[in-house]
RODO-2510 file (C-alpha; in nm, 4 decimals, decimal comma):
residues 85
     n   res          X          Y          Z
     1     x    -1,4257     1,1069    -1,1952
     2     x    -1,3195     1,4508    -1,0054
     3     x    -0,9445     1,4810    -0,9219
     4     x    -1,0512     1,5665    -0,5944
     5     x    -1,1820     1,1598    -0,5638
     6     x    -0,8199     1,0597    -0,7260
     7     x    -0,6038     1,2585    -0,4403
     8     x    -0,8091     1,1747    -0,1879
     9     x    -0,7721     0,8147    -0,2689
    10     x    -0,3759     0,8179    -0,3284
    11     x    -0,3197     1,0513     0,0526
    12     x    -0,5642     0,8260     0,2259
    13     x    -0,4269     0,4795     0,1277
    14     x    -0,0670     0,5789    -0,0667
    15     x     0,0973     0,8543     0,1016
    16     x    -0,0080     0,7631     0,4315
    17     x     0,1866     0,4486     0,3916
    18     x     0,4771     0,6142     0,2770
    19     x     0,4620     0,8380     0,5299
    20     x     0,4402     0,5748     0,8017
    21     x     0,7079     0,3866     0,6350
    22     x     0,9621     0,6951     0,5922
    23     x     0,9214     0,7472     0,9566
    24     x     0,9262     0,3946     1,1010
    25     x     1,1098     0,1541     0,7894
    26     x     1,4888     0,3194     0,9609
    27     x     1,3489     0,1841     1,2901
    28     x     1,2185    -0,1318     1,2038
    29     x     1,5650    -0,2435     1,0285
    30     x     1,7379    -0,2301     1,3192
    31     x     1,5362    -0,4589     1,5182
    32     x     1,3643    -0,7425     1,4458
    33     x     1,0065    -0,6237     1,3963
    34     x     0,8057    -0,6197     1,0012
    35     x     0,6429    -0,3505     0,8909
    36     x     0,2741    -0,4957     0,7145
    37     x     0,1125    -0,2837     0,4511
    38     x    -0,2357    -0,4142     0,3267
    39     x    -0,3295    -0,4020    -0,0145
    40     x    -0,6620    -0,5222    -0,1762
    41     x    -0,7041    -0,7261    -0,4489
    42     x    -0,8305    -0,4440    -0,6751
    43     x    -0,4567    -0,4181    -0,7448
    44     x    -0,4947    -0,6969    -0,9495
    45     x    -0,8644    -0,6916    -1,0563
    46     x    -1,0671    -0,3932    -1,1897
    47     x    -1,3721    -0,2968    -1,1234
    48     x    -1,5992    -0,0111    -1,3036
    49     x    -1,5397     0,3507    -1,0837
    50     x    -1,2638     0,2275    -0,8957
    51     x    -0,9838     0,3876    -0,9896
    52     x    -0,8514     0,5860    -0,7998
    53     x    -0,8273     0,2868    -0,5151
    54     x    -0,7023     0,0396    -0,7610
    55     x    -0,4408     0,2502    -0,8586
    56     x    -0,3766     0,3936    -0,4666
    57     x    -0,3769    -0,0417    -0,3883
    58     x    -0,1121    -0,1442    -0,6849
    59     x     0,0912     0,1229    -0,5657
    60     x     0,1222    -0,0077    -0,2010
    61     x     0,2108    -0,2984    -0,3339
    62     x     0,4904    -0,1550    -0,5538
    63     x     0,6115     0,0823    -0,2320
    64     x     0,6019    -0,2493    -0,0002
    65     x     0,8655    -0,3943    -0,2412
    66     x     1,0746    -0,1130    -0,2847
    67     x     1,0749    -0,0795     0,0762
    68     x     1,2160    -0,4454     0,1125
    69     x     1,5047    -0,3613    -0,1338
    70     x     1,5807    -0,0239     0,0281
    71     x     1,5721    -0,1593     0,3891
    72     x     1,6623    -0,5329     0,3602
    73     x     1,3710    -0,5401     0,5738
    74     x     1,0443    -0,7749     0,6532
    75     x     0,7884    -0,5792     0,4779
    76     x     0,5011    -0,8206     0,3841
    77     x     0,2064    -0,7112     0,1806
    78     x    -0,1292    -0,8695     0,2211
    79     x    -0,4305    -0,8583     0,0038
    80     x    -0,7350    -0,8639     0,1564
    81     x    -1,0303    -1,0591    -0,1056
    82     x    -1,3791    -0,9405    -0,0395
    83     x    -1,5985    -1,2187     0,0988
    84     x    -1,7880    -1,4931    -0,1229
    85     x    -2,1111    -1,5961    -0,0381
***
């Protein structure tokens, strides 16, 4: 796997969120509002090639915690499932 596929896979789905959430999380504990972070459930569950968004996913889910310590602060994390037919 290029590196190239691994960073753009953390800034697209991990640093975006932290960016969001360093800009908005001081906000959002001051009022009554929750900031929501979606994961996937390739945190939990590998899957051959994948990762770079596996690892990007786990991490939002590690950040959305952290962020509820830091800020005493709604921050609810949701994994979406891919559909079963």
């Amino acid at each position: 796997m290029p590196e190239t596929d691994w960073d753009l896979q953390i800034d697209v789905s991990l640093r975006a969120a932290h960016l969001a959430a360093r800009t908005f999380c001081p906000l959002l504990a001051e009022s009554s509002e929750a900031l929501v972070i979606t994961s996937s459930v390739h945190a939990q569950t590998g899957i051959p090639g994948c990762a770079p968004y596996a690892a990007a996913k786990g991490g939002l889910q590690s950040l959305t915690r952290q962020l509820a310590v830091e800020y005493a602060l709604r921050c609810a994390s949701t994994r979406s499932s891919p559909a079963r037919s």
